[in-house]
N, C-alpha and C positions, 0 to 999 in steps of 0.2 A: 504493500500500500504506500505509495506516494503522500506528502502532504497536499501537495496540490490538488490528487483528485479526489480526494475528500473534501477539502477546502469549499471546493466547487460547489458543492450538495450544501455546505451551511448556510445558514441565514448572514445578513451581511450588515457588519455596524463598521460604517463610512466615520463617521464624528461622534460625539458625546450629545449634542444635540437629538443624534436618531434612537440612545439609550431607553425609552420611554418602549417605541415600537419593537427594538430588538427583543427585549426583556419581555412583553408580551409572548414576540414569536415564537421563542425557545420554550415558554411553556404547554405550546401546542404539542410537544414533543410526549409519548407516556414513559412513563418508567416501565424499567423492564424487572419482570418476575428473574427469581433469581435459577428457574427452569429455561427462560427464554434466552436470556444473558450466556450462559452456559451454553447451550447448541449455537448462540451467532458467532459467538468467540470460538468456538472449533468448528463452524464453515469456514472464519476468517482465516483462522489459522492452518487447517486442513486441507482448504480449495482455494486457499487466496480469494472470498468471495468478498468484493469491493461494497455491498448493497449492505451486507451483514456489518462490514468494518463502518458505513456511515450511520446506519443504524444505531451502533455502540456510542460512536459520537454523541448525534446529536442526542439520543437518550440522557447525556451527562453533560451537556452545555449548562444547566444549572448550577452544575457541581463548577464548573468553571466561575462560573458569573459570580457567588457566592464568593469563593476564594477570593474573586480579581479585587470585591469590592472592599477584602480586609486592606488593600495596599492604597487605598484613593488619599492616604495621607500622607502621601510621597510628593504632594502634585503633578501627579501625569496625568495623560488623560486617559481615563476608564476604559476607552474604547481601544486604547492598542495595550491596555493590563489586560483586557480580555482576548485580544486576539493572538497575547504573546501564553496565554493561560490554553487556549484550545492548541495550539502547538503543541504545548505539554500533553494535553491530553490523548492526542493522535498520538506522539510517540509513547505515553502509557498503552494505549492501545493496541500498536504494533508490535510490543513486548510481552502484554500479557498474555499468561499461562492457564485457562480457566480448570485446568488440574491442581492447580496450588489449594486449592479450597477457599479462597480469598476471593469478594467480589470486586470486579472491575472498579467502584467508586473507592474501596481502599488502598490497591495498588496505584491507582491514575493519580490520587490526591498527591502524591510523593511528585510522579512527573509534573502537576501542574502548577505547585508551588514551588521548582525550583526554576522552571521558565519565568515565570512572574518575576521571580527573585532575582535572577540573571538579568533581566532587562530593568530593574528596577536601578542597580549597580551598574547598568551600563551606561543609564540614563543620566544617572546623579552626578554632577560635577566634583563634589565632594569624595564622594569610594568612587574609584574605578578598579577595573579589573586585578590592576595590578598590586591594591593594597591588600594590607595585612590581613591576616585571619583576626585577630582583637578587632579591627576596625568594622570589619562586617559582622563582627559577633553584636559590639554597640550598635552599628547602625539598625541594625533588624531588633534589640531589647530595651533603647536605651528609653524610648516611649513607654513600655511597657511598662518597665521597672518606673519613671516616674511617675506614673500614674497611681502605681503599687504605695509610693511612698509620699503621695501626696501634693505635688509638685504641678505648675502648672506648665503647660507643655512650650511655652513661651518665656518663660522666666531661668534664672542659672538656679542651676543646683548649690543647698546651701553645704559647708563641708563634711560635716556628716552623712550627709545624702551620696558627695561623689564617693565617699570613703564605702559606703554602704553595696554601692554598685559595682564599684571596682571589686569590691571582697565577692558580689554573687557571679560575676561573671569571671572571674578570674585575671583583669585586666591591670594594669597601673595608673594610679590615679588620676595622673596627668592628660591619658588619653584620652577617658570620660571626660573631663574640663574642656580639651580642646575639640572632643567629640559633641557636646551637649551645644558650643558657642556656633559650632558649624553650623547644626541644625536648626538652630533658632535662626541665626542671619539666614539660613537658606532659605524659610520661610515655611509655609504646610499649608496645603489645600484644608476647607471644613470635611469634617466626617459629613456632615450634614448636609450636603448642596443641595439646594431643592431644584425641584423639574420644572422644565417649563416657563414660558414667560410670567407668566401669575404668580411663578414660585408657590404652588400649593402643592403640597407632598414633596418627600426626600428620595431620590432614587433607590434606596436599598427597600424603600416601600412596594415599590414595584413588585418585588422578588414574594411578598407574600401569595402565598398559595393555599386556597381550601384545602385543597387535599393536603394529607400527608407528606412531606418532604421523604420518602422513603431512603431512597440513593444518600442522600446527604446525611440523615439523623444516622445513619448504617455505620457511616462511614467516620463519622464523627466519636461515635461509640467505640468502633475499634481501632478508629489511632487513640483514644483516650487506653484502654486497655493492654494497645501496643504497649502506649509510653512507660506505664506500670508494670507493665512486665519486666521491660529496659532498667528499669531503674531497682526494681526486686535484684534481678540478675547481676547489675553492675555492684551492687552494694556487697553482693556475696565475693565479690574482691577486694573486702576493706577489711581490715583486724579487726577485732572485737571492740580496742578502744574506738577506732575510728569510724567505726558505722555509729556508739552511741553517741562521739561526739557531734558527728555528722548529721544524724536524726536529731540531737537536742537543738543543734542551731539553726538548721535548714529547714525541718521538715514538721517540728515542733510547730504546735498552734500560738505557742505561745516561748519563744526560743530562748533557752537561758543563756545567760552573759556570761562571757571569757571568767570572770570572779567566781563562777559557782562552778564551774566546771574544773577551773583551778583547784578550787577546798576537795572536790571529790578525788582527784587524782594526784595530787599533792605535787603539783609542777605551780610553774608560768603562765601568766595570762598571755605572755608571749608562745608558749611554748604549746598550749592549746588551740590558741590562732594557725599557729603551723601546723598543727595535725589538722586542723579544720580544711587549712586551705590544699592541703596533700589531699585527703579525703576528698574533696571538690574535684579534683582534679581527674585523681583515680576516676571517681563515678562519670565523671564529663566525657573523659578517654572514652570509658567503656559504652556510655550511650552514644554516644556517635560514632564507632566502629557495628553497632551494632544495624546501626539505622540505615549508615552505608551499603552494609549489606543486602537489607530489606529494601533499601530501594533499588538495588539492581537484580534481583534473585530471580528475576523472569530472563534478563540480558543471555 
């Protein structure tokens, strides 16, 4: 399967202007049973049958749309995050194995969020290709984690804050500061942009559906479960000290501080900090060697 002749068969979003009717279109599309799915993905793969491979597509152009619209806070425009998203998809598509026992909406979500990704970093004047892995680890959490800690996405981080992030993510502090000042001067689209000349409704309004979002709530469930598993798994490569230090400050509802973790173990608050952050490390290694794999294990 070509991207191109697939391409052909999909509905076509020209500008962000035509997002209203696209988003419409796409849900003329049904979900497919997970009976149906199964036999079109071994025509495709079987017979090379091109009807069956557009089929799978557009059955999962939601699942695209969905994704595209977590990245609208980059400032690009929606309509090539989705176009760069069905790429991903198609090449989910051409790799998936409907013998794994995994449905097409769990393995695609892997390809369609790292097209998205790639063209997000290609795009940004700030990362490009050739920066660091720290630097794209920030760029893709450093919203996130502000938002976590209270911060408003416009403002600097107060020092505790950078200290905060540099320690979740593994990073040096310095990076975060000069990572955090990029992104404000770069500036960020609203989550919120509404439709239309009138501005009534928000685009991601669009995407609601009567029906059950089947494909997507599926899929969502078992990267949720994946990641659990990933991180069960990675942990059983920590010591005993270092998974409880690990669990008390990471994973804790309520994280105890370097001081009491100290009195338990009769060390350094220094010296705690450093198993902490070995232990982060360790587990970070191991979920993302693992992830790597799963996303190529159809390749």
């Amino acid at each position: 399967m070509t991207n191109a002749s697939v391409r052909s068969t999909l509905p076509m979003l020209a500008s962000d202007e035509g997002l209203n009717r696209y988003l419409a279109e796409i849900k003329k599309f049904p979900f497919l049973s997970a009976e149906k799915e199964y036999m079109l993905a071994k025509r495709y793969r079987d017979y090379d049958d091109r009807e069956a491979a557009a089929e799978l597509v557009t059955s999962h152009l939601r699942l695209v749309a969905k994704i595209a619209m977590r990245y609208r806070g980059y400032g690009l425009p929606i309509s090539d995050l989705i176009a760069e998203g069905n790429v991903g998809l198609m090449h989910g598509v051409k790799l998936f194995d409907p013998d794994r026992g995994f449905r097409l909406a769990t393995y695609a979500m892997w390809w369609i969020k790292a097209s998205v990704q790639e063209f997000v970093l290609r795009s940004w004047s700030l990362v490009k290709l050739g920066t660091t892995r720290s630097q794209k680890k920030l760029f893709y959490n450093l919203r996130r984690l502000k938002k976590q800690l209270g911060a408003y996405a416009d403002t600097d981080l107060r020092p505790d804050q950078v200290q905060r992030v540099a320690s979740e993510l593994g990073v040096r502090e310095d990076e975060v500061v000069s990572m955090d000042r990029r992104m404000i001067m770069g500036g960020d689209a609203s989550l919120n942009v509404t439709m239309g000349d009138e501005g009534q409704g928000e685009w991601l309004d669009i995407l609601a559906d009567d029906r059950p979002l089947q494909d997507i709530a599926l899929a969502d469930a078992e990267e949720l479960a994946m990641r659990s598993d990933f991180l069960r798994k990675a942990m059983n490569r920590l010591t005993d000290r270092e998974r409880h230090i690990f669990t008390e400050r990471r994973l804790a509802e309520q994280p105890k501080t370097l001081e009491e973790l100290s009195e338990v173990y009769h060390v350094s608050r220094e010296r705690i900090r450093q198993i902490e952050v070995k232990a982060f490390t360790k587990v970070q290694k191991a979920i993302r060697e693992m992830a790597q794999a799963q996303t190529v294990f159809a390749a």
